[in-house]
N, C-alpha and C positions, 0 to 999 in steps of 0.2 A: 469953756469947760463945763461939762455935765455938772449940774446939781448934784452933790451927796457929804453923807455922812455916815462917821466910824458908829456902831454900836458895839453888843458885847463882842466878849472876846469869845471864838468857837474853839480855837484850839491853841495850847501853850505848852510850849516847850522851856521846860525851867529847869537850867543849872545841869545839865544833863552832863556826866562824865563818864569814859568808858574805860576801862584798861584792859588789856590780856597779858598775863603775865608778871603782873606789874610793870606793861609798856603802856601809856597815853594812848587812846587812839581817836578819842572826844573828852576834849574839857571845858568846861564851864560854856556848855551850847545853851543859850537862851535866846527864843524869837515868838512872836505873838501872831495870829492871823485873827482881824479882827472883821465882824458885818459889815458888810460895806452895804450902804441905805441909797437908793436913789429913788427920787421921788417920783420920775417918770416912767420906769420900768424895774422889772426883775433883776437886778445882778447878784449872781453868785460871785464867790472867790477862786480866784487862780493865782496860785504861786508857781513861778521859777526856780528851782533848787538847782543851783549851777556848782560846780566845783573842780579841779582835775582829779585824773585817774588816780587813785589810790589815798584821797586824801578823806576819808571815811562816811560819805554820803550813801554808800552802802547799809552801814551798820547804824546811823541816824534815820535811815529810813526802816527799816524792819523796829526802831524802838518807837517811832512816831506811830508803828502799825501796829503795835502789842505784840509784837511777834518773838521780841528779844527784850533782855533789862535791861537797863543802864547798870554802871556803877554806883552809880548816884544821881539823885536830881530824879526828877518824872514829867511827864507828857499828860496833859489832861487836855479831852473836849467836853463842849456845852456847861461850862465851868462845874463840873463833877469834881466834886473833891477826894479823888482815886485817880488813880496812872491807868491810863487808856488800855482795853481789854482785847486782844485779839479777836476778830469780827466784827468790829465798831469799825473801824476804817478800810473800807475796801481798797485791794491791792488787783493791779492790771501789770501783769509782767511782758516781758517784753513778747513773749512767743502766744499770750493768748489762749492758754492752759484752758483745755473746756473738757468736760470728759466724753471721749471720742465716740463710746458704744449706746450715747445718747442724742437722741436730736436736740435741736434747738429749743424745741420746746418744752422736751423735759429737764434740759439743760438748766432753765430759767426757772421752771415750775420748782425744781430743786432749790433754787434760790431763793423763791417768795418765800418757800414753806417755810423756810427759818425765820419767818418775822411774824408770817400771817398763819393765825392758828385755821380760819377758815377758808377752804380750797376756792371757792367761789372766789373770791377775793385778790388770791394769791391768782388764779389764773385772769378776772379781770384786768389787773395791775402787770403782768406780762403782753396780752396781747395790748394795753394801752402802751408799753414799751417798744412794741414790734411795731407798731403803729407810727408811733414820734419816732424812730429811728430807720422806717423804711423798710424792715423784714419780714412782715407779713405774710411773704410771700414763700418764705425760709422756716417759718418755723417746725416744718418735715424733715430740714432739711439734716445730715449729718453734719457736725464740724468739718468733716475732711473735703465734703460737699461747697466749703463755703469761700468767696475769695480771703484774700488777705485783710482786708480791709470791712467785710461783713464780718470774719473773724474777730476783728477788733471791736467794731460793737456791738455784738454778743457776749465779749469779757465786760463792756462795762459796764452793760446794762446787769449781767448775772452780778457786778459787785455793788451797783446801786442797790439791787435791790434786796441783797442780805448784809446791808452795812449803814449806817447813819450819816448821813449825807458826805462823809468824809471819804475821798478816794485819792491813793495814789498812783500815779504810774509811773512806770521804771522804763525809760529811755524811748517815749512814743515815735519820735518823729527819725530814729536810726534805720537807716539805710532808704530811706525813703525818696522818690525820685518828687521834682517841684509842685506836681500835681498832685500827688499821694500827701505832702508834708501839709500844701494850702488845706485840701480835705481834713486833714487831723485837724488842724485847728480850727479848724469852724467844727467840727465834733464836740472839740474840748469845750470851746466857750457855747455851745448849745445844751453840753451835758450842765455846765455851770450854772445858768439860766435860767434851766428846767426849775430852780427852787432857789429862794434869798439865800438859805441856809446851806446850800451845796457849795464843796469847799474842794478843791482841786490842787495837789501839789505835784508837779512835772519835774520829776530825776532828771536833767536831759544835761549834754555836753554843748549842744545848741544852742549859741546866745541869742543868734539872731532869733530863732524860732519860741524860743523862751518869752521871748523880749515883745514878740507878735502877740504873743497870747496871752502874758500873764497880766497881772494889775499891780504885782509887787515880784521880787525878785532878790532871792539868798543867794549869799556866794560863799561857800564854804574855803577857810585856806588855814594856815598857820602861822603866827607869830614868828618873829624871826627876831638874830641875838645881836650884838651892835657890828659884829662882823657879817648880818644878812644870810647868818646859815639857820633852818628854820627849825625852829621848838619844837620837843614833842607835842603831840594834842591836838588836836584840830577844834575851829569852831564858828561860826559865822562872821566872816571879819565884815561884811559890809550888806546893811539890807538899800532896796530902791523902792519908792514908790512911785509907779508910774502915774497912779491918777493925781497926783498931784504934782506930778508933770505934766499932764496934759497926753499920756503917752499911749493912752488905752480908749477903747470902746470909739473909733472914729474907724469908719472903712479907708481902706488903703493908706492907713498909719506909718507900714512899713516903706512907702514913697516916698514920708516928707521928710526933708534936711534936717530937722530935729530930730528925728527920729533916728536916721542913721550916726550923728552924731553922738546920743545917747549908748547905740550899740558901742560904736568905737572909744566911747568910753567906759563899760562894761568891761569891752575888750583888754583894755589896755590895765586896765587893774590883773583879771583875769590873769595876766602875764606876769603881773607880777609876785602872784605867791609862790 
């Protein structure tokens, strides 16, 4: 097992409740993602946010972005004592939203400028992004110009770089054929990488792919009453850590018998909310 340790906490989700109309739709959501320190290399953080359909991982995640309120309870990064502000956490939707009647390059340039007051700067820090991610060659190029998959790292280089090391994305590895899904995740853990403090949280219905990539892993569900019919509310019923399982940062992870066993136990909780 890799040498490491926990540091601060980067980003925390406390007490968080949501209602619409006076229905439940998050209650008392609390999870921490904390540094993870290794003394041989760079690791960022990646988390798994798993859940089924309808059960409010949608509306946790736009409040984890500033994007929505809670009811109650708040979201803080880099222990800020304030509830996380829209444009601190980059957001990667699933289609790769870029603005179409701009190239690549002003695509991005548009994105440093909101950090970096100097243009020098802001365009050093893009072509060093087009560089580590291989589109150099692209940055003329239009979005509509671009495959699916240069699509994709163009969204996440444009959110790295007007957001603080916090990014989320909403269902990366859907509809993806076995070559496209390995590719994303060697993305995700190279975008993690790039910095201690980069911190990656994956919406995804994917356990296995989740389970490939993350270092830790949420499963959102609901409570349920002694007759097994489920509570309003929803809220993290079970976190996983995999480095201390032994579950992460080895090549070809997902081969070994632990491994798979781990999924199928994922799974089987998974079933039962």
């Amino acid at each position: 097992m890799p040498t490491y340790t926990y540091g601060k906490t980067l980003l925390k989700v406390e007490d968080v409740s949501l209602e619409y109309d006076g229905r439940p739709i998050l209650k008392h959501v609390s999870a921490e993602i904390r540094d993870i320190i290794c003394t041989d290399h760079v690791q960022g953080q990646v988390v798994g946010f798993l859940g089924p359909s309808g059960i409010g991982k949608t509306q946790l995640f736009r409040i984890i972005a500033g994007l929505n309120k809670p009811t109650s309870g708040r979201v803080t990064i880099n222990g800020q004592d304030r509830p996380v502000q829209a444009g601190e956490v980059g957001v990667v939707a699933q289609d790769y939203p870029l603005f179409e009647h701009r190239t690549v390059m002003s695509n991005l340039l548009l994105a440093a400028n909101q950090k970096e007051k100097d243009d020098k700067t802001a365009r050093d820090k893009v072509i060093q992004y087009l560089t580590d991610f291989d589109l150099v060659d692209k940055a003329r190029l239009y979005p509509v110009q671009l495959s699916g998959g240069q699509r994709q790292r163009c969204a996440i280089i444009q959110q790295i770089l007007c957001s603080d090391h916090f990014l989320l994305m909403d269902e990366p590895f859907s509809g993806l054929d076995l070559l496209m899904l390995e590719k994303t995740s060697e993305l995700i853990q190279k975008v993690a990488n790039m910095d201690e403090l980069n911190t990656i949280i994956v919406v995804t219905h994917d356990i296995t792919a989740a389970s490939a990539v993350a270092d830790h892993l949420w499963l959102m569900g609901r409570d349920h009453d002694a007759k097994g019919n489920p509570l309003p509310g929803s809220h993290i019923v079970e976190t996983y850590d995999l480095v201390e399982r032994d579950l992460c940062w080895h090549p070809q992870i997902i081969t070994q018998p632990k491994f798979m066993e781990f999924v199928r136990e994922v799974k089987d909780r998974f079933r039962s909310l």
